[in-house]
N, C-alpha and C positions, 0 to 999 in steps of 0.2 A: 312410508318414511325411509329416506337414504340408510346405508347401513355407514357409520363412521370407518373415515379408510385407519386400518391402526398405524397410528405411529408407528416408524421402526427405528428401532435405535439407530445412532452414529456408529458405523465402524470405528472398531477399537483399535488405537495404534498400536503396532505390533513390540512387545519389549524390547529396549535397546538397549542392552548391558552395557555396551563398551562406554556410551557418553557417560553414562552414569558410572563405571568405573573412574572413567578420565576423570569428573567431577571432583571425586573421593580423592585423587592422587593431587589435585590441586590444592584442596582445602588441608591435604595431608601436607604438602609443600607448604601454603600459608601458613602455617602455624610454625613449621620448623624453621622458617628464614621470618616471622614476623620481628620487629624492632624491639627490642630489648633495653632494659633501665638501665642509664648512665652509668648507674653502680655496678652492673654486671662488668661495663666496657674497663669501668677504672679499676675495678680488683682485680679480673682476670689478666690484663695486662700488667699492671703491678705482680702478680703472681709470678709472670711469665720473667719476664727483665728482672726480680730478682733471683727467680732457677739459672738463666742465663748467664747473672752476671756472679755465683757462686763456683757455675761449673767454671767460670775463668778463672776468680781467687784458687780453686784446687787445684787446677793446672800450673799454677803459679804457686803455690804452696808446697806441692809436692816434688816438682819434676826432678829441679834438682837435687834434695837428699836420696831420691830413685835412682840417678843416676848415679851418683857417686856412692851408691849401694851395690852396683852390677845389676840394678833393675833398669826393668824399662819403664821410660819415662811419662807416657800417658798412661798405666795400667789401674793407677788411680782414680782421675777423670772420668776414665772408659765406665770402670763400675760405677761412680756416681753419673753418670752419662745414662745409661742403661735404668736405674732407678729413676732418672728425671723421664725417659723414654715411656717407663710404665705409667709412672704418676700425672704428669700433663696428660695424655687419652682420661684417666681415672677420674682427673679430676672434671672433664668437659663432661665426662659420660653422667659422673654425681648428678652436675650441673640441671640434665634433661629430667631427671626424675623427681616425681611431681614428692610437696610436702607430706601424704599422707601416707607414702613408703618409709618416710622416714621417722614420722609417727612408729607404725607397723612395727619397727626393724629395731626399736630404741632394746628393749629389754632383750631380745637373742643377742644383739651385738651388746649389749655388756655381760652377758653372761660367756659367749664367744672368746672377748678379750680378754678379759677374767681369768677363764680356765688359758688361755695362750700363755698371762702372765703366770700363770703357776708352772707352768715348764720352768722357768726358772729354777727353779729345786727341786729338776730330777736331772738326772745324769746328762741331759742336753744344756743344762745349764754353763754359764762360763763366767766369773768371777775376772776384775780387771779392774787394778787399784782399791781394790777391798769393796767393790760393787758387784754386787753378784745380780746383774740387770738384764744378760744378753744370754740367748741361746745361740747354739752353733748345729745347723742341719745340711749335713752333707758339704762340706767347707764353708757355709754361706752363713754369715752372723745376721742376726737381727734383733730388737732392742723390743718387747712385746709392751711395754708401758707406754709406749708411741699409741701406740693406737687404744690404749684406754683413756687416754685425752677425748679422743673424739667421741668415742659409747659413752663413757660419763658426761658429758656436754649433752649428748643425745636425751641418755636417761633423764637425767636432771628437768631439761626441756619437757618434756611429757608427763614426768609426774606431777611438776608444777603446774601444768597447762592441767592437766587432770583437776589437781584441785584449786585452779585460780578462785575459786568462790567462797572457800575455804582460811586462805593464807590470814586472816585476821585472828586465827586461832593460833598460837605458837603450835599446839601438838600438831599439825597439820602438816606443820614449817617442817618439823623434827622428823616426824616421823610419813615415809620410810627415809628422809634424804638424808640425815646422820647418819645410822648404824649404817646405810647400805656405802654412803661414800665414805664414812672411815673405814668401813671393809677394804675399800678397794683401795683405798691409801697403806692400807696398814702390808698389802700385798707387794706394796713398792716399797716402803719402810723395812721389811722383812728382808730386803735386798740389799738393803744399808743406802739407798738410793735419793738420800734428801731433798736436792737438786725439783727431781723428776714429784716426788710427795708434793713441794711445796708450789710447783705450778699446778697439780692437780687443785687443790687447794685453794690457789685464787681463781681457778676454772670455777668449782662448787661455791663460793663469794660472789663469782659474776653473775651466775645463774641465780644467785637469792637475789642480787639486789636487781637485776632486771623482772625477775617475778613479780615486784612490785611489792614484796612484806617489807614492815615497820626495821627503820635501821635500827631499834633494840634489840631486835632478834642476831645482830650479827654480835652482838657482844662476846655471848657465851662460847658461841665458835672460835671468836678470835684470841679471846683468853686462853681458850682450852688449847690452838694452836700454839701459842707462845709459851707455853707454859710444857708441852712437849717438845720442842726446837729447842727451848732450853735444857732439858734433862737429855735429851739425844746428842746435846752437843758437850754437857758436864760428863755425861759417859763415854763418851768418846776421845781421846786424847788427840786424835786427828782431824777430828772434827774443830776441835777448840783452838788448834795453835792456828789454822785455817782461819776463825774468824778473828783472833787474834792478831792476826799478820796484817788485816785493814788497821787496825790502829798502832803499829807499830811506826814510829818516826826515824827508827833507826832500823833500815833493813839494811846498813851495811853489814851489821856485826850478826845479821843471821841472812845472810846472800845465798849460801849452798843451801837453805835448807827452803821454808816456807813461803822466802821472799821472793826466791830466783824467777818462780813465772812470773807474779804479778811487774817485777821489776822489768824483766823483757818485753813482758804486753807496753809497758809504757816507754820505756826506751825507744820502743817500737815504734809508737805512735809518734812519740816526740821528735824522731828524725824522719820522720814524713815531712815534717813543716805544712805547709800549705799547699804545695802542688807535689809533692810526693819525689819518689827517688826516679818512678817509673816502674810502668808492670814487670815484674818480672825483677827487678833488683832488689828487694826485700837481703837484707842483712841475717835479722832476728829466723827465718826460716829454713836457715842452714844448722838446723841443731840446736839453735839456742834457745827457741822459746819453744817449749813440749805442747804439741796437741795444735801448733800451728795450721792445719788443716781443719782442724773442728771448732771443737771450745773458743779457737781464742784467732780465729780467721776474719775477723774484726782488726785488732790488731795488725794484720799484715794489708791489710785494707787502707787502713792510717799509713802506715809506711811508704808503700807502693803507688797509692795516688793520694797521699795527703788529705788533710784537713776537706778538699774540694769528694773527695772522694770518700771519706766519713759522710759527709751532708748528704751526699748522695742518698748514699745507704739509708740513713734516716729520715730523709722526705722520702723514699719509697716505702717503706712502715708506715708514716705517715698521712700519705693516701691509701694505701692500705686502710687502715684504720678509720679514715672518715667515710668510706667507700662501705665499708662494713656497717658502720653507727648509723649509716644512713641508711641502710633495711632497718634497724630497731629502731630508727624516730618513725617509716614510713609508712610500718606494717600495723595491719590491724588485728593478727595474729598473733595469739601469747605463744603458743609455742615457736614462732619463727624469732620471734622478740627475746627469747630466752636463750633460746640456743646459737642464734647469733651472736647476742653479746657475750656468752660464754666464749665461745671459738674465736672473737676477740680478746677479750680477757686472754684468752690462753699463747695466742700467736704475736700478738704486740706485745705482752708482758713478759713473753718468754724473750723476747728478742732486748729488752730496754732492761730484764738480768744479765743476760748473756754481755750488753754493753757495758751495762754498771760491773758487771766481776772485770772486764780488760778495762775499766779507767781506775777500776784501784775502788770501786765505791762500794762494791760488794765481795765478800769472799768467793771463793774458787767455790765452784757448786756442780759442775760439770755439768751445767746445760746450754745444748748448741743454738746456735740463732738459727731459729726458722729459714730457712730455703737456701740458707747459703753453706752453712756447716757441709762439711764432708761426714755423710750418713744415711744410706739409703733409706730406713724406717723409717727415718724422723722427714724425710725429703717429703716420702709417697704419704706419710701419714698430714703432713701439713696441707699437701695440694688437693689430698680427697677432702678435708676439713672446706680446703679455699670451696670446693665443687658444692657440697654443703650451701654454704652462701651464696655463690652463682644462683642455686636454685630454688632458695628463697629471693635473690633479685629477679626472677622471672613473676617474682607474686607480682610486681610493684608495679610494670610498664602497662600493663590492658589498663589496669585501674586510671591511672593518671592519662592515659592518652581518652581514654572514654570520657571520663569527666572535662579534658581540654575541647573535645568535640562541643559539646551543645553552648558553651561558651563562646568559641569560632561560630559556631552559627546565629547565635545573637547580635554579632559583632558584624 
């Protein structure tokens, strides 16, 4: 009997690293230039065009009382120039990192910003119109309640995603989200900082009511706020002739006192007309209307390109805003659901006070409009928040193009 010849194996091809690196560099390339959700194109670009079209209002706000200071005439710009410099990279960088860093990162970054805003009341602290909200490090101011917008959005986001199973119970709702976000109000409160409290405020409002608990549970919160806003403002004499001065019909016969900004924001506006005076001819920003670079850079917006250039401003919010709400209709994530309508909540709201105090509809509260104010914290603290959303609009695009696919192939 023959003896069977053995098999021999097939020669084994020899390793070939490099294709298989090459491979990895591609799939690594796919992924970083794959297509991306509408939402991502429409916020970030709204982001972008309203940083842009701010550093131009400061330019235009500033130059000339600089000038007829003996300063020089961009040194304003240049520094908000420089904070747009860092925050645009800041915010594409957010953009890339996936949801579950931000999970991760919620409870250090509120403790983080926390303890930043407590510098406030030590000897780095700086006090400015009876606000004691900014530190000053090495000539450099910074506004540390900026960035606890974002932590608390964050925090909010995760404890609730935590116990979304839960929220039908009020103690659930309460606890820890009360004592921890009055803590963190009461630390801007403590600065005499209203303004800044009461956007936090409907920041932690946005976040209940995207959580999905019963609108009864917002009762006691909203009471409990109103009912502080009132005593803050009975104890406050400055406070009170402030909210006074909205309903005042006669601000001639108090012009030098409570009236004089509100009346310039509108003077302001009022001679813009409709197509404006022209960039750069503004009246009201030679002296007359205080804080024309920040707070009330809306108003020179109105004057400079008119009514056409108000609208502007406001369909950029706008889209802003549907570009946003559209991660929270499209996500199936509670925690990107939460914290995006928060960081809504917090960025269009701030921007439609900031409008309502220059039309006269709300009192002087000293907070700036998002992306266009002259203020480096609040500049980088908005575009990291905008990055935030970028990269929850990264959830949205695989999902919807995967599901368009087997539908095109039916078809």
């Amino acid at each position: 009997m023959a003896t069977p010849t053995p098999i021999r194996p097939l020669p084994q091809e020899p390793d070939e690293p490099t294709p298989r690196r090459g491979l990895a560099a591609r799939v690594s390339l796919g992924s970083l230039f794959r297509p991306v959700a509408g939402e991502f194109l429409l916020i970030s670009s709204t982001a972008v065009l309203l940083t842009v079209f701010g550093l131009v209002m400061v330019l235009s706000a500033t130059s000339a009382t600089a000038t007829a200071a003996g300063q020089a005439p961009y040194d304003a710009v240049i520094k908000q120039a420089v904070f747009a410099a860092i925050g645009l990279p800041l915010m594409f960088i957010a953009s890339r990192l996936p949801v579950s860093f931000w999970k991760r990162i919620a409870w250090p970054a509120l403790i983080a910003t926390t303890a930043f805003q407590l510098l406030v009341f030590t000897p780095l602290g700086v006090e400015d119109g009876g606000n004691r909200n900014w530190i000053s490090i090495g000539g450099m101011q910074a506004q540390p309640s900026e960035f606890l917008k974002l932590s608390l959005a964050l925090w909010l986001g995760f404890i609730l995603f935590r116990k979304r199973t839960l929220l039908g119970d009020w103690r659930h709702v309460f606890i820890p989200v009360v004592p921890v976000t009055a803590a963190v109000i009461a630390t801007v409160l403590a600065g005499h900082d209203l303004g800044t409290a009461m956007v936090l405020f409907l920041l932690s409002l946005g976040a209940l009511f995207f959580s999905g608990v019963k609108l009864r549970v917002f009762i006691i919160p909203v009471l409990g706020a109103i009912v502080a806003v009132a005593a803050l403002a009975v104890t406050s004499p400055n406070r009170m002739e402030r909210i006074l001065s909205v309903f005042n019909t006669d601000c001639a016969a108090d012009y030098l006192d409570t009236c004089y900004q509100p009346l310039h924001a509108i003077w302001g506006l009022a001679g813009g007309g409709i197509f404006g005076l022209g960039l750069g001819n503004s009246k009201e920003k030679y002296e007359w209307l205080p804080a024309a670079a920040s707070d009330y850079i809306f108003a020179i917006v109105g004057e400079e390109l008119g009514l056409i250039g108000a609208i502007v401003v406001l369909g950029l919010f706008a889209i802003y805003a549907i570009g946003a709400f559209h991660i929270v209709r499209k996500t199936d994530d509670t925690f990107v659901r939460i914290v995006a309508g928060a960081i809504t909540v917090w960025i269009v709201g701030q921007a439609l006070i900031n409008i309502g105090v220059v039309l006269r509809l709300f009192p002087p509260l000293g907070v700036p409009l998002p992306f266009m104010s002259q203020g480096g914290t609040s500049l980088v603290s908005v575009l990291v928040a905008t990055g935030v959303l970028l990269a929850f609009a990264r959830t949205i695009p695989m999902k919807s193009v995967a599901s368009a696919r087997p539908a095109a192939a039916r078809r």
